[in-house]
N, C-alpha and C positions, 0 to 999 in steps of 0.2 A: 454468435450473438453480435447487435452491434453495438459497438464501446459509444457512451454518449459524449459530448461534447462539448464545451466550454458555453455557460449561455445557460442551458438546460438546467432549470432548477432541482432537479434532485439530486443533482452535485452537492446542492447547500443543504438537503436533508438529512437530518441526524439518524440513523438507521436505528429502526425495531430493533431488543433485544428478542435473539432466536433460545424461544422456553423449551421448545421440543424439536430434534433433528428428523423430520421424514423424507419420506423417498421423495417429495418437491426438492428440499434443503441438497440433497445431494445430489440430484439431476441440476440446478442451480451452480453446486461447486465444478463438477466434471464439466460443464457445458464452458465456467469462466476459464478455467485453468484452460481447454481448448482456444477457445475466445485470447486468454494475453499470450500461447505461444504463437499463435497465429499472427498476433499483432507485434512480436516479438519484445513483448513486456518481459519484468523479472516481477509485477504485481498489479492486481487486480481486485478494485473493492465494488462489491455489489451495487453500489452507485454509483457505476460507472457502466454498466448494464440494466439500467432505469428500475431497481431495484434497491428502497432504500431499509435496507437489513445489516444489522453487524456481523457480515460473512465478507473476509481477505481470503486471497489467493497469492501465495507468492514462491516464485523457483528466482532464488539469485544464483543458482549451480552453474546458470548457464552462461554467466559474466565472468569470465576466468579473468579476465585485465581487471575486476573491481574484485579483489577476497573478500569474505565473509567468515567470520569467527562466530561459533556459539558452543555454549555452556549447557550442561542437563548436570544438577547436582555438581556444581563445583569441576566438573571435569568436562575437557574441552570435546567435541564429537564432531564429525564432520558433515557437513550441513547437506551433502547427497544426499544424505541417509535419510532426512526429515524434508526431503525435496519431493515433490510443489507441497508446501506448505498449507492446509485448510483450517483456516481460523477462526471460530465463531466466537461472539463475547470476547474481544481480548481487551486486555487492560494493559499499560506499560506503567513504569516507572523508569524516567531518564534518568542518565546517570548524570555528574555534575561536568565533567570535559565536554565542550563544544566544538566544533571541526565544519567548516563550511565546505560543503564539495557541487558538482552540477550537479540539477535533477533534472529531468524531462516527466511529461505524464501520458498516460495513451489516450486521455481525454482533451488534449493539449497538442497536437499533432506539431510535430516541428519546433517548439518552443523549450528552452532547454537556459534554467538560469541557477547561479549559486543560490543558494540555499543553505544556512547556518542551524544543524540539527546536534541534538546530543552525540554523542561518540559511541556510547553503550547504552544499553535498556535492559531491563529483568522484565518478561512478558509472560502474559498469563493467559489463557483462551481456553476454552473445550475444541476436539479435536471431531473429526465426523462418526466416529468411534464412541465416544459422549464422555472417552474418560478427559478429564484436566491436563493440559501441559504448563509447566513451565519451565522456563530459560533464560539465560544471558546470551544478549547478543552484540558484536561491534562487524565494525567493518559497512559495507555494501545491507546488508542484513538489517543493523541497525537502522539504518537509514530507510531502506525498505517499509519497515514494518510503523517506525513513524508518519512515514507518507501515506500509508495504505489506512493506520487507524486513524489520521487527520481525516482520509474520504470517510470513513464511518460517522464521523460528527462531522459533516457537512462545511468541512474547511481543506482547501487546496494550497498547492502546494505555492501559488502567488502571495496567499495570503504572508507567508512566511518571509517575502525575500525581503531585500530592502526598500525603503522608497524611493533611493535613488534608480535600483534596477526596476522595481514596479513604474517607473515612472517613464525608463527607456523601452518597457514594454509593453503601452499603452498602446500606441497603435495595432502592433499583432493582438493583441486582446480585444481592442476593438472590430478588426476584420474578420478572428474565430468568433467571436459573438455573431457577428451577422452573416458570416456564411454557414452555421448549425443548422 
């Protein structure tokens, strides 16, 4: 598939909730999770594939230099296990610690700024399976899944930095706008 690109208004679309998982929904999820190893992402939101539905995709397994911690039921699990990740409907709650660290987007080609995200989240989604998950997550993970359901409501990961870095990255923003 091809990843859209900074510019592109279905970036700023707030994605359908998905009421029924069919054989489209998951030829969709297989095709993204192909789509960001390719593009060597750790996530992938259906608006980023001109597609504006609340369906994430994310493997952070494959970021050994960033760890990722998560919780199922109070006990810690190891996030291979739940690797690439298929998220429909998810919902977070952050936790209250803050941690700025880089982020990059695969809609944002080359563009890679700090970004001030919660530390943990407790996340909630159906899985392609249709049962419920939820979890605690910190680390890379955390961070992850905040970036990813920001693309589901139609807000990137610029929106987030600061004004002084939004500000040093006006011009790259303005040359990804015009070359989409």
């Amino acid at each position: 598939m091809e990843i859209v690109t900074y510019g592109n208004p279905v970036l700023r679309a707030k994605g359908a909730r998905i009421e029924e998982i069919t054989d489209e929904v998951r030829q969709l999820a297989e095709a993204m999770i192909e789509t960001m190893r390719e593009a060597n992402g750790v996530g992938l939101a259906a608006q980023q594939v001109g597609q504006a539905l609340q369906l994430t995709v994310i493997d952070v397994s494959v970021a050994e230099d960033r760890p990722s911690t998560m919780w199922i039921d109070g006990k810690e699990v190891d996030v291979a296990d739940y690797s690439p990740m298929i998220l429909i409907n998810p919902e977070l709650e952050l936790g209250g610690e803050r941690e700025i660290d880089a982020e990059g987007c695969l809609s944002f080609p080359r563009l890679v700024a700090d970004v001030q995200r919660a530390a943990t989240v407790k996340a909630r989604a159906r899985l392609l399976s249709g049962e419920e998950i939820e979890f605690e997550a910190g680390g890379l993970l955390a961070r992850a899944l905040q970036h990813e359901v920001d693309h589901l409501h139609g807000i990137l990961f610029i929106d987030r930095v600061s004004s002084a870095t939004k500000a040093s990255l006006a011009g790259k923003l303005k040359r990804l706008q015009k070359n989409r």
